[in-house]
DOFI-503668 format. One record per atom (N, C-alpha, C): residue number from 1; residue in one letter; atom name; x negated, y, z. Coordinates in Angstrom, 2 decimals, decimal comma, padded with zeros to 5 digits. Each point is the difference from the previous one (the first is absolute). Example, Ala and Ser with C-alpha at 12.3 -4.5 7.8 and 13.67 -1.06 7.14 Angstrom:
<n:1 | res:A | atom:N | east:-013,19 | north:-005,69 | up:007,80>
<n:1 | res:A | atom:CA | east:000,89 | north:001,19 | up:000,00>
<n:1 | res:A | atom:C | east:-000,90 | north:001,20 | up:000,00>
<n:2 | res:S | atom:N | east:000,35 | north:001,05 | up:-000,72>
<n:2 | res:S | atom:CA | east:-000,82 | north:001,19 | up:000,06>
<n:2 | res:S | atom:C | east:000,77 | north:001,09 | up:000,73>
//
This chain:
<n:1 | res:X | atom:N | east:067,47 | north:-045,08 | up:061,42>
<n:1 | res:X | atom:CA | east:000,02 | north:000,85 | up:-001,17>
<n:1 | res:X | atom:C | east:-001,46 | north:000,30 | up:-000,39>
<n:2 | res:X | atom:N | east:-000,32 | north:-000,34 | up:-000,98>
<n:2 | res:X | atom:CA | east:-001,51 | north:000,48 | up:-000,84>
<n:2 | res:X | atom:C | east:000,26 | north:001,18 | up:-000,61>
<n:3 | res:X | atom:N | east:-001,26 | north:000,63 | up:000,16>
<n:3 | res:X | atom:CA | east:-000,05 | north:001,34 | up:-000,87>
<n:3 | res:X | atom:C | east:-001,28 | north:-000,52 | up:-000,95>
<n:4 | res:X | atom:N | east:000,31 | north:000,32 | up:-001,45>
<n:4 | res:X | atom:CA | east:-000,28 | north:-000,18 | up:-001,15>
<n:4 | res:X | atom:C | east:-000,91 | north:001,69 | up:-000,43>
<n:5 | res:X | atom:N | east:-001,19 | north:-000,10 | up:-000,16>
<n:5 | res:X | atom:CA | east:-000,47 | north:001,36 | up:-000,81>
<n:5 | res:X | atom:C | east:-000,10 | north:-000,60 | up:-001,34>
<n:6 | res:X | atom:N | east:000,35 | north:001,31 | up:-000,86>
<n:6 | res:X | atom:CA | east:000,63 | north:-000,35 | up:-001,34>
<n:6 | res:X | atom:C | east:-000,63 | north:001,43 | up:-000,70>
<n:7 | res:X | atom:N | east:000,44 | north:-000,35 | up:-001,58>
<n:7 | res:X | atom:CA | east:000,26 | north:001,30 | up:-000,46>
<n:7 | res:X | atom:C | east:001,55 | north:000,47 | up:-000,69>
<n:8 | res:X | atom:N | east:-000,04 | north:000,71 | up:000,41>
<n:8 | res:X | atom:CA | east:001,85 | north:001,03 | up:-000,93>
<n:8 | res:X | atom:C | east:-000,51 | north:000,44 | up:-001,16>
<n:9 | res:X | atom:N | east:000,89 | north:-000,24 | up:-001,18>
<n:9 | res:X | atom:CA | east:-000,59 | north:000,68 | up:-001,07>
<n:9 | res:X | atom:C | east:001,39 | north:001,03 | up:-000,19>
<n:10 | res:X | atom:N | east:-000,09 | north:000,86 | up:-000,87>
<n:10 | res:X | atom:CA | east:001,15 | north:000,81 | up:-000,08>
<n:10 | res:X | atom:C | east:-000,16 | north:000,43 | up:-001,48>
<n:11 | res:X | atom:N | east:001,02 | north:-000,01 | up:-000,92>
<n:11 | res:X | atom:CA | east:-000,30 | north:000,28 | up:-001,33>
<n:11 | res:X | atom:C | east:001,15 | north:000,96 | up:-000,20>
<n:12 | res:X | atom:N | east:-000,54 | north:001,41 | up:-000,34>
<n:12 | res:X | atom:CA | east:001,04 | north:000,98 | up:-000,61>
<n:12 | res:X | atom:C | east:-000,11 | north:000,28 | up:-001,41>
<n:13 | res:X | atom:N | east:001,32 | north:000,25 | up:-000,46>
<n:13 | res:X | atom:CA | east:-000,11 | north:000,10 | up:-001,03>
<n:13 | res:X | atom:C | east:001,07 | north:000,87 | up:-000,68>
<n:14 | res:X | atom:N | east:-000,19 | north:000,91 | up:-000,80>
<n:14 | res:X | atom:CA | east:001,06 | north:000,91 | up:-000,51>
<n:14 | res:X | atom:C | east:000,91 | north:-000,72 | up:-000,64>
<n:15 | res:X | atom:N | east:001,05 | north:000,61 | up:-000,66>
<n:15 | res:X | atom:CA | east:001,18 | north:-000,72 | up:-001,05>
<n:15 | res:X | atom:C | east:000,42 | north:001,27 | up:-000,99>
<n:16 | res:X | atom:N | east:-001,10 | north:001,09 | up:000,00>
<n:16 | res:X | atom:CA | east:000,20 | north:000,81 | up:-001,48>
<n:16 | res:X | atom:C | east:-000,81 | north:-000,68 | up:-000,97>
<n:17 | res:X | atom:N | east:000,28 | north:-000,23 | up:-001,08>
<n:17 | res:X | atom:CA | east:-000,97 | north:-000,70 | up:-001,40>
<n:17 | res:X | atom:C | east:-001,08 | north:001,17 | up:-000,27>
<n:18 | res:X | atom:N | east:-001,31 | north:-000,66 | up:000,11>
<n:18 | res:X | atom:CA | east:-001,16 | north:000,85 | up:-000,29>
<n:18 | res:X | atom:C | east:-000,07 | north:000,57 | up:-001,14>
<n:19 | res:X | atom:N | east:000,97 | north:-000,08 | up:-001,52>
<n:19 | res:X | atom:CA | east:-000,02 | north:000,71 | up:-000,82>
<n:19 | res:X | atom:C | east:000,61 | north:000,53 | up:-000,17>
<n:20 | res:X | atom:N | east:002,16 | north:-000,02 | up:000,09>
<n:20 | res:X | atom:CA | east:000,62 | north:000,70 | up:000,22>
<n:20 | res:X | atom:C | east:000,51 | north:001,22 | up:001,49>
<n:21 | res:X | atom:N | east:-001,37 | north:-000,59 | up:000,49>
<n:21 | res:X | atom:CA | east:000,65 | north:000,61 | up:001,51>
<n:21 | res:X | atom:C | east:001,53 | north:-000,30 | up:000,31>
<n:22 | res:X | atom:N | east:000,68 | north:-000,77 | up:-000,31>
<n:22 | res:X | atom:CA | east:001,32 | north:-000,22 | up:000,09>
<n:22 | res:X | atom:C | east:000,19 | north:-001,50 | up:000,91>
<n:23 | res:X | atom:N | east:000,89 | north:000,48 | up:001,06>
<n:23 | res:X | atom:CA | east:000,44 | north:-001,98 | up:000,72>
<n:23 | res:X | atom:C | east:000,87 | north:-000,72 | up:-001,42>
<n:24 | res:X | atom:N | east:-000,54 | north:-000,72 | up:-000,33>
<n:24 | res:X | atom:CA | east:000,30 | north:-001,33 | up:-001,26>
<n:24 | res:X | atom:C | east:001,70 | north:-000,73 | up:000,76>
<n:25 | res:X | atom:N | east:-000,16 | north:-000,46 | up:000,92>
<n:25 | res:X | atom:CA | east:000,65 | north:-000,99 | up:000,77>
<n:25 | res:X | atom:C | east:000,41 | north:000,79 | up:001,27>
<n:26 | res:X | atom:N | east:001,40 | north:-000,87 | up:000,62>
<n:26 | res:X | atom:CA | east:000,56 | north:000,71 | up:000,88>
<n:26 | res:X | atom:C | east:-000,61 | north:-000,52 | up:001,09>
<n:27 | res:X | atom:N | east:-000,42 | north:000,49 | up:001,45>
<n:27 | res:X | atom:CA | east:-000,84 | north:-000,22 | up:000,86>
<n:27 | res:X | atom:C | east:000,09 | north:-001,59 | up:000,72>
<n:28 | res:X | atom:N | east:001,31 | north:-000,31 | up:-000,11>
<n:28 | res:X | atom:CA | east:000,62 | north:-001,58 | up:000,27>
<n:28 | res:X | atom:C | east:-000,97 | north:-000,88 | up:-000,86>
<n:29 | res:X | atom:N | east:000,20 | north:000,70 | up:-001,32>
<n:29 | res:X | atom:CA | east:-000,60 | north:-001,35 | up:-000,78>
<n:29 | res:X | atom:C | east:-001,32 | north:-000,02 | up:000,01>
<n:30 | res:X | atom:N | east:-000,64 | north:001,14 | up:000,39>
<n:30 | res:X | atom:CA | east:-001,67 | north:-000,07 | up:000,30>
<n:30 | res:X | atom:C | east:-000,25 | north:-000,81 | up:001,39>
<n:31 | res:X | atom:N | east:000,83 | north:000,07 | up:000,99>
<n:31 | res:X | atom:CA | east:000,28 | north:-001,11 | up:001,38>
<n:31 | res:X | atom:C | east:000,19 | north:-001,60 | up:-000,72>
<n:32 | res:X | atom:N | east:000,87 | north:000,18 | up:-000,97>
<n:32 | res:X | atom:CA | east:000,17 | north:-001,83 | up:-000,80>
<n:32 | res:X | atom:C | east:-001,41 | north:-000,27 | up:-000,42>
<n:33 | res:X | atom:N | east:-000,65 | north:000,50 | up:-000,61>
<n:33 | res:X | atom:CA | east:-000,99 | north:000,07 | up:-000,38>
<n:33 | res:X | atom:C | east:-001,89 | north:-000,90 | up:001,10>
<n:34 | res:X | atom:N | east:000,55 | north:001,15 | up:000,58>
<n:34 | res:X | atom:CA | east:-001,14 | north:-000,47 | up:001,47>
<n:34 | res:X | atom:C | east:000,13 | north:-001,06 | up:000,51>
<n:35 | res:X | atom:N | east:002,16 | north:-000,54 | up:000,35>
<n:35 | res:X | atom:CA | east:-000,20 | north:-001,02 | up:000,39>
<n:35 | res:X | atom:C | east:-000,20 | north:-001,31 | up:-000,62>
<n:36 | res:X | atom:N | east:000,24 | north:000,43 | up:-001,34>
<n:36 | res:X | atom:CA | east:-000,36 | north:-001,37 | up:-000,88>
<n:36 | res:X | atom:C | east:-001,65 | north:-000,22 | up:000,19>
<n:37 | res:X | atom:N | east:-001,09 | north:001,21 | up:-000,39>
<n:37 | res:X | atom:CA | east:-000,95 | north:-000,49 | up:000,00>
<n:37 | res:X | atom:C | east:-000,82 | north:-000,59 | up:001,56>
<n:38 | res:X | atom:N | east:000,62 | north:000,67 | up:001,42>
<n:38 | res:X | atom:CA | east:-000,16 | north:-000,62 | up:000,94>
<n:38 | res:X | atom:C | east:000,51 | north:-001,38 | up:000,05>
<n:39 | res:X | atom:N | east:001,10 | north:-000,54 | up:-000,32>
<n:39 | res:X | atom:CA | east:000,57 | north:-000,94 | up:000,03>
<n:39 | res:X | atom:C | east:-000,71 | north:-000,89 | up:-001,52>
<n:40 | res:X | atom:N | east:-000,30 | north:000,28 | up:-001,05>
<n:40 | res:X | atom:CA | east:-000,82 | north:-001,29 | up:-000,55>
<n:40 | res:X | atom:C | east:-001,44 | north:000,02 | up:000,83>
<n:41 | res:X | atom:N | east:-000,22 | north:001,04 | up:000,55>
<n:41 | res:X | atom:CA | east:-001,85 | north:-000,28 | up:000,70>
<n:41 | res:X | atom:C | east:000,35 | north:-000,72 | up:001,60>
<n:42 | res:X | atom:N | east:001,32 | north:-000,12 | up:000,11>
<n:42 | res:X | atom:CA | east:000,32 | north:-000,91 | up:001,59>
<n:42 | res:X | atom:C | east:-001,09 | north:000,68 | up:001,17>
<n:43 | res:X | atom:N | east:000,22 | north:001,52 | up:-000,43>
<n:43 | res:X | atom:CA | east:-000,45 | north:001,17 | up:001,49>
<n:43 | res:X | atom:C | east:001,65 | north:000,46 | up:000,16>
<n:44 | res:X | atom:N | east:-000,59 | north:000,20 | up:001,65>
<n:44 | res:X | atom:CA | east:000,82 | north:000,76 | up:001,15>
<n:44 | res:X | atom:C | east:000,17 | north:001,75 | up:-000,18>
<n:45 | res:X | atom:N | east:000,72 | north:000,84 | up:-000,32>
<n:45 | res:X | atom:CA | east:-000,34 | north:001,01 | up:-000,22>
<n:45 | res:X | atom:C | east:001,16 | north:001,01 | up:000,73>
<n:46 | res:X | atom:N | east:000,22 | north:001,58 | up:000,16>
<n:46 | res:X | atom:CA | east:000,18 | north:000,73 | up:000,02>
<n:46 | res:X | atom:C | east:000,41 | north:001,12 | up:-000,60>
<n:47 | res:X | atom:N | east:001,24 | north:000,65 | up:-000,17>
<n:47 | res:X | atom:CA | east:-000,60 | north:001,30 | up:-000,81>
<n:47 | res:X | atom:C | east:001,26 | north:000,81 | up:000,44>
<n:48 | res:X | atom:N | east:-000,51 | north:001,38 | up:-000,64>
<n:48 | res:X | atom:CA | east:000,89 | north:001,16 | up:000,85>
<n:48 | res:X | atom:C | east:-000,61 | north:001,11 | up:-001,15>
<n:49 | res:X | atom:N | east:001,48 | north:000,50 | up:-000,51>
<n:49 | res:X | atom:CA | east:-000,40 | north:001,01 | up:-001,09>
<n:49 | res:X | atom:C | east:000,15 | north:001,54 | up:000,55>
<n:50 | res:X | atom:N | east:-001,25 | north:000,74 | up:-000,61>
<n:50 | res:X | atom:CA | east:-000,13 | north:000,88 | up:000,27>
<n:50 | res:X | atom:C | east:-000,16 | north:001,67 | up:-000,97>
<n:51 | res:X | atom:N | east:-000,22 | north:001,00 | up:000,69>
<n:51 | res:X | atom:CA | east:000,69 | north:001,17 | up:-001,11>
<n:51 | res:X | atom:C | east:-002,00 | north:000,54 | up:-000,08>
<n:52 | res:X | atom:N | east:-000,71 | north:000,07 | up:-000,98>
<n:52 | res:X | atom:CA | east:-001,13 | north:000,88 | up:000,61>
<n:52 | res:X | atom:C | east:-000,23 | north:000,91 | up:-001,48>
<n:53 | res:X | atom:N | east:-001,60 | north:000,44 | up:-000,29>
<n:53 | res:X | atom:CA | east:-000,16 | north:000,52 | up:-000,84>
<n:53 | res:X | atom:C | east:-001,54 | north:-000,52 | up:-000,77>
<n:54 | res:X | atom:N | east:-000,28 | north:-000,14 | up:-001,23>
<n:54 | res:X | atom:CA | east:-001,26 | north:-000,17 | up:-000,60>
<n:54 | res:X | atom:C | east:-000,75 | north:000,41 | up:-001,31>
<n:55 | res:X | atom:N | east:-001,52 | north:000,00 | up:000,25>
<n:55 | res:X | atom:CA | east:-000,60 | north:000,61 | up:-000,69>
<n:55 | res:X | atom:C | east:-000,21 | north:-000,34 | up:-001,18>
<n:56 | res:X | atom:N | east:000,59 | north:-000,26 | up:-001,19>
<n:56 | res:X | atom:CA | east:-001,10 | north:-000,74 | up:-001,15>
<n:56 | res:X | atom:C | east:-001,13 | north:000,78 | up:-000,45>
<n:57 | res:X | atom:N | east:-001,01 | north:-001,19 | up:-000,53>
<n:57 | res:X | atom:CA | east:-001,38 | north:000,72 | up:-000,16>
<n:57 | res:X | atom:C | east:-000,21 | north:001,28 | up:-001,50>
<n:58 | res:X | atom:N | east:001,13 | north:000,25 | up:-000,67>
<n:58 | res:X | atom:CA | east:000,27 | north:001,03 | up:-000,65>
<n:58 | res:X | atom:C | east:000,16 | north:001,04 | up:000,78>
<n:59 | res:X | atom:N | east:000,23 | north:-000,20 | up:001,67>
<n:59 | res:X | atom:CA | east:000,64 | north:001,31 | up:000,62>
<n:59 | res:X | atom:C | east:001,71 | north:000,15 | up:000,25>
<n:60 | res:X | atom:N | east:000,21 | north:-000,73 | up:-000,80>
<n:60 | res:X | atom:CA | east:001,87 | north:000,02 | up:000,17>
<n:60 | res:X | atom:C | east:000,05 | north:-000,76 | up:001,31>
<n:61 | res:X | atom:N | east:001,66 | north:001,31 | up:000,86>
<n:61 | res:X | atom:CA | east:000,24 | north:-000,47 | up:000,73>
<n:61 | res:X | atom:C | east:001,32 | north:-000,43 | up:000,15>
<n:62 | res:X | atom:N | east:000,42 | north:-000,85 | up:000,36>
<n:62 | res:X | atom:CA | east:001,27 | north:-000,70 | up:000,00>
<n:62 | res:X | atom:C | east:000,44 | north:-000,46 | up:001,80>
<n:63 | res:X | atom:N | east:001,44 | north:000,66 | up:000,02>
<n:63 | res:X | atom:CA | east:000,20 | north:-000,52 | up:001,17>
<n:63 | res:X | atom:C | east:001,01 | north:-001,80 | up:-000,35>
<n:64 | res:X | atom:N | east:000,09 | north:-001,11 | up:000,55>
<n:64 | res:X | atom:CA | east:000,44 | north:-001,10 | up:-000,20>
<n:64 | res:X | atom:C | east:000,85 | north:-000,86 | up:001,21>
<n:65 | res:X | atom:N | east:000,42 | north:-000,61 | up:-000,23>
<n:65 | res:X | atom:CA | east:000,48 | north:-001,35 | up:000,66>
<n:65 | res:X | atom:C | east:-001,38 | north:-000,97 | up:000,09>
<n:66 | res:X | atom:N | east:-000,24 | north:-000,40 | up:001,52>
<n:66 | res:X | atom:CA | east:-001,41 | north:-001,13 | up:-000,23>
<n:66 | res:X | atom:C | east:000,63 | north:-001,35 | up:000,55>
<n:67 | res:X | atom:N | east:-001,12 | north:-000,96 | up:000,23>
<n:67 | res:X | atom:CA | east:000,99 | north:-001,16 | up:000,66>
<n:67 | res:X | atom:C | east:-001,55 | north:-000,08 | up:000,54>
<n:68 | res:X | atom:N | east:-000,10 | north:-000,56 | up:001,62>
<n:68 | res:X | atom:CA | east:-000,95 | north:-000,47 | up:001,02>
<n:68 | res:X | atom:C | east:000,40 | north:-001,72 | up:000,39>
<n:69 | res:X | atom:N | east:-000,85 | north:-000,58 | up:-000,71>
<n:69 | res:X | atom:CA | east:000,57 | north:-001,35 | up:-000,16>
<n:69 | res:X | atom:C | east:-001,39 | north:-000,57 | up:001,44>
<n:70 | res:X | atom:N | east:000,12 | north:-000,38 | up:001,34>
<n:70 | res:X | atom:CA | east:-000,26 | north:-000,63 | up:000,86>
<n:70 | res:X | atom:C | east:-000,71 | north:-001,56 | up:-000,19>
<n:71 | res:X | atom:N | east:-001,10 | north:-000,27 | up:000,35>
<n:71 | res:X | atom:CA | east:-000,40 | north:-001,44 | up:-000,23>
<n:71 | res:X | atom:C | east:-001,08 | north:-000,29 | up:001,19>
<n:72 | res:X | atom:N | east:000,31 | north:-001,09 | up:001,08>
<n:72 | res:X | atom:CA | east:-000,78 | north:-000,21 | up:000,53>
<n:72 | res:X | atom:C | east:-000,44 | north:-001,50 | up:000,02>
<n:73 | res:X | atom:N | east:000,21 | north:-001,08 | up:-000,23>
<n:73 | res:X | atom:CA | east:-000,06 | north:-001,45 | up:-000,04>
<n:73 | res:X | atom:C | east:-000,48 | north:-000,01 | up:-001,16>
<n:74 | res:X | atom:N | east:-000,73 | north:000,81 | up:-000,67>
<n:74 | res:X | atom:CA | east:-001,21 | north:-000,28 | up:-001,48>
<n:74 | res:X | atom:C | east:-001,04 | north:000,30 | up:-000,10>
<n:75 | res:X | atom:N | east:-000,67 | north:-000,19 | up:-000,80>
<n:75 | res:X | atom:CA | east:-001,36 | north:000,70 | up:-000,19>
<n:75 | res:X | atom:C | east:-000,53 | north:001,16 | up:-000,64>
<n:76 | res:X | atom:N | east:-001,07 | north:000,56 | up:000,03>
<n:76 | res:X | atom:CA | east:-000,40 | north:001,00 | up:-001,44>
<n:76 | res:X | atom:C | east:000,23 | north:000,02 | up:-000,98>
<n:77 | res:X | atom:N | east:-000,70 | north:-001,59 | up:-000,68>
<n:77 | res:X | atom:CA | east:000,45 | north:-000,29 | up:-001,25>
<n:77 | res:X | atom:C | east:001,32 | north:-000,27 | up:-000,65>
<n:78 | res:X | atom:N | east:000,93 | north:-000,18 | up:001,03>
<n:78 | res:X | atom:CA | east:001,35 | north:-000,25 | up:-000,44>
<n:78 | res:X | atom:C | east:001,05 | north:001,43 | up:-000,27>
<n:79 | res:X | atom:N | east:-000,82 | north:000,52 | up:001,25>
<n:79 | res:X | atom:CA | east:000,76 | north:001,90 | up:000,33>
<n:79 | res:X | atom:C | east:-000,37 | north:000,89 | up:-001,53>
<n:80 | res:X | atom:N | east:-001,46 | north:-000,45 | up:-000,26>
<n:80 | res:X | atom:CA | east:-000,29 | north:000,84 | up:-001,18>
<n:80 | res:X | atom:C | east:000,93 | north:-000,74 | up:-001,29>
<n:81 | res:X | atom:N | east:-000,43 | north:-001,22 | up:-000,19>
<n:81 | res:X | atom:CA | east:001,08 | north:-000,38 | up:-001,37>
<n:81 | res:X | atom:C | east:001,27 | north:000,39 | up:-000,05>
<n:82 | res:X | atom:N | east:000,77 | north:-000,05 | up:001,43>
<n:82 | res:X | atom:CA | east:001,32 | north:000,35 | up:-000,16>
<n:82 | res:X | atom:C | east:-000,07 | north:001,46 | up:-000,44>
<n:83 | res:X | atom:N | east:-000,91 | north:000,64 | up:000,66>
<n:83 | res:X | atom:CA | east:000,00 | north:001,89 | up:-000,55>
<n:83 | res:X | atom:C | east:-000,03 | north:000,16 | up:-001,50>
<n:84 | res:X | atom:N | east:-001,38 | north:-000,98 | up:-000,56>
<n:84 | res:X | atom:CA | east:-000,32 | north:000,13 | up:-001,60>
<n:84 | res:X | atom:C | east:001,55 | north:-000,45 | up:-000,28>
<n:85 | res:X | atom:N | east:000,82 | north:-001,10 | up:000,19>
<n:85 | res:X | atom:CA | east:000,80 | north:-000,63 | up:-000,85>
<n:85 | res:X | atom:C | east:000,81 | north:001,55 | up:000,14>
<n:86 | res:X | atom:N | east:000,78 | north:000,51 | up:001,03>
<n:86 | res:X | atom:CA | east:001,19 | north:000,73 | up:-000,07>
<n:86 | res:X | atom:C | east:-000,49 | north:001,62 | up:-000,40>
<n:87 | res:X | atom:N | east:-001,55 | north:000,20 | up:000,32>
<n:87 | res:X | atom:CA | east:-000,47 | north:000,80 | up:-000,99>
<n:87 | res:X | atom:C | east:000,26 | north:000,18 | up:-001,95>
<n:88 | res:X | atom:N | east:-000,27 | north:-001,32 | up:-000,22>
<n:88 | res:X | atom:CA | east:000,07 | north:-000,34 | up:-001,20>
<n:88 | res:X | atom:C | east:001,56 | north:000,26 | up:-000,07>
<n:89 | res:X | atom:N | east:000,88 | north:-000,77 | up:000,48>
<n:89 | res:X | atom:CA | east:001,57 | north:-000,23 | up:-000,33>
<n:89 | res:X | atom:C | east:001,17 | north:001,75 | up:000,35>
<n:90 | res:X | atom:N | east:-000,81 | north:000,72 | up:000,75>
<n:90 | res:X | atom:CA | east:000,59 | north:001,20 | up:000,34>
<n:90 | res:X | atom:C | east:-000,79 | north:001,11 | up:-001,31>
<n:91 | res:X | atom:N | east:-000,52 | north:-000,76 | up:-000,16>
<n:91 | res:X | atom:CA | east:-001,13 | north:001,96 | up:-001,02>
<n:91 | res:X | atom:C | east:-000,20 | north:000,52 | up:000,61>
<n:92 | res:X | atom:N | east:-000,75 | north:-000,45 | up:001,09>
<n:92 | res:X | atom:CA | east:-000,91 | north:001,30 | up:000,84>
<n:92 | res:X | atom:C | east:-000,83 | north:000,01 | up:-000,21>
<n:93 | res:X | atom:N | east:-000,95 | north:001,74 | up:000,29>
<n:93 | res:X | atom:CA | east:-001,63 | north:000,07 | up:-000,45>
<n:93 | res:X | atom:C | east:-000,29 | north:-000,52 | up:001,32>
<n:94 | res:X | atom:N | east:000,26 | north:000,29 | up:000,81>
<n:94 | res:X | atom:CA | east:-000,75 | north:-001,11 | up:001,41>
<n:94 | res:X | atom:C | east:001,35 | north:-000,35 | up:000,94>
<n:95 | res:X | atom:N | east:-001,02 | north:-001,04 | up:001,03>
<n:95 | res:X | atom:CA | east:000,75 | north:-000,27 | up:000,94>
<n:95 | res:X | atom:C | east:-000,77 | north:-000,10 | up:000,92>
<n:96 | res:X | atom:N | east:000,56 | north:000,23 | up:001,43>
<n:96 | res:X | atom:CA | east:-000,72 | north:-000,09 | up:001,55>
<n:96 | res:X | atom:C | east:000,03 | north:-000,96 | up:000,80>
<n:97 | res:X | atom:N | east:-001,27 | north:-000,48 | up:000,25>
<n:97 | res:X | atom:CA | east:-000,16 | north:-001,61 | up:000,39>
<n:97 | res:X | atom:C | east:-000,18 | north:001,20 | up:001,33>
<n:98 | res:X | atom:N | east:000,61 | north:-000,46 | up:001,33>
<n:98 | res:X | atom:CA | east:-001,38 | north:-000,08 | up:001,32>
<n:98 | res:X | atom:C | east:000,17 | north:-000,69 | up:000,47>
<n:99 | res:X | atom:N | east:-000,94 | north:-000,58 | up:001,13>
<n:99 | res:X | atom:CA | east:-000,50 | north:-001,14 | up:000,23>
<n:99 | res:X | atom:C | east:-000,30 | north:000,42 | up:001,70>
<n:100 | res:X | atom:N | east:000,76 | north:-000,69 | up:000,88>
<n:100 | res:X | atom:CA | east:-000,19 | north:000,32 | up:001,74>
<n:100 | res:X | atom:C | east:-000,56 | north:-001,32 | up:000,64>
<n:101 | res:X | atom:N | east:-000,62 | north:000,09 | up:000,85>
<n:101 | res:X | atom:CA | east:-000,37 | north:-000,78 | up:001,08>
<n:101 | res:X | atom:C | east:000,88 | north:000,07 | up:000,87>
<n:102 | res:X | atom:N | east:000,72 | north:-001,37 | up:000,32>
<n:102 | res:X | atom:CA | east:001,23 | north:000,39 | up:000,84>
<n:102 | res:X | atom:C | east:-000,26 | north:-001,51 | up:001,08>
<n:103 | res:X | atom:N | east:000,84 | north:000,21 | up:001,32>
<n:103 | res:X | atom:CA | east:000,79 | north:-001,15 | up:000,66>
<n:103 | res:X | atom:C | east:001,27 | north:-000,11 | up:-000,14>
<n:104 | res:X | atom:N | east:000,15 | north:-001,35 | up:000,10>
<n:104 | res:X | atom:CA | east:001,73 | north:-000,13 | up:000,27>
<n:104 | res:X | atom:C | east:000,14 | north:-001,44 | up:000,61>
<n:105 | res:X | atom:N | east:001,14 | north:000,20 | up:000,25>
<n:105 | res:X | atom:CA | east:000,51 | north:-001,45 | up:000,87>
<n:105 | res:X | atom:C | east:001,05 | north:-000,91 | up:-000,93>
<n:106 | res:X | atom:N | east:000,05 | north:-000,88 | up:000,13>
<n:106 | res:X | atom:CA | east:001,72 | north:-000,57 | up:-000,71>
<n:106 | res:X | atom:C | east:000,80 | north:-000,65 | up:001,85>
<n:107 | res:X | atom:N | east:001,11 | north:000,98 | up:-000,24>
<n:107 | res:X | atom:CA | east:000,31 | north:-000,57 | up:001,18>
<n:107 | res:X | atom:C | east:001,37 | north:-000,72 | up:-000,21>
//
């Protein structure tokens, strides 16, 4: 068994629309969504939806539905486009790239 050091990228992202503050789409179809664009970019991914709260830079606060979409078998440049693309395709004022130094095995 080889251990592989890598990086994890992790991209969160809300599902209220940055102008209506309102979820557009029902949380399923924001999941159809991810996996189409994981699946035309032929990455391995992850995700697990979650309940949190955020700031827009007006100060409004909104509590939401987020989605934590998992990526480790890619790169920077691929982790960030996928963020810009579903940035762009959700209407969000941002989205959360991070980026880990990790090991793992394939066993």
């Amino acid at each position: 068994m080889k251990k592989l050091k890598q990086s994890k990228y992790e991209i969160i992202i809300g599902l209220k629309d940055k102008d209506t503050y309102e979820q557009m789409l029902p949380t399923e179809k924001f999941i159809e969504i991810v996996t189409s664009v994981c699946k035309s970019n032929k990455v391995g991914y992850s995700i697990h939806t979650m309940d949190g709260g955020y700031i827009h830079e007006n100060g409004k606060y909104i509590m939401e539905k987020s989605l934590s979409i998992t990526f480790v078998y890619i790169n920077k440049k691929q982790a960030l486009e996928i963020a810009k693309l579903l940035k762009d395709l959700f209407n969000q004022e941002s989205v959360i790239v991070l980026e880990q130094s990790t090991d793992s095995y394939l066993v």
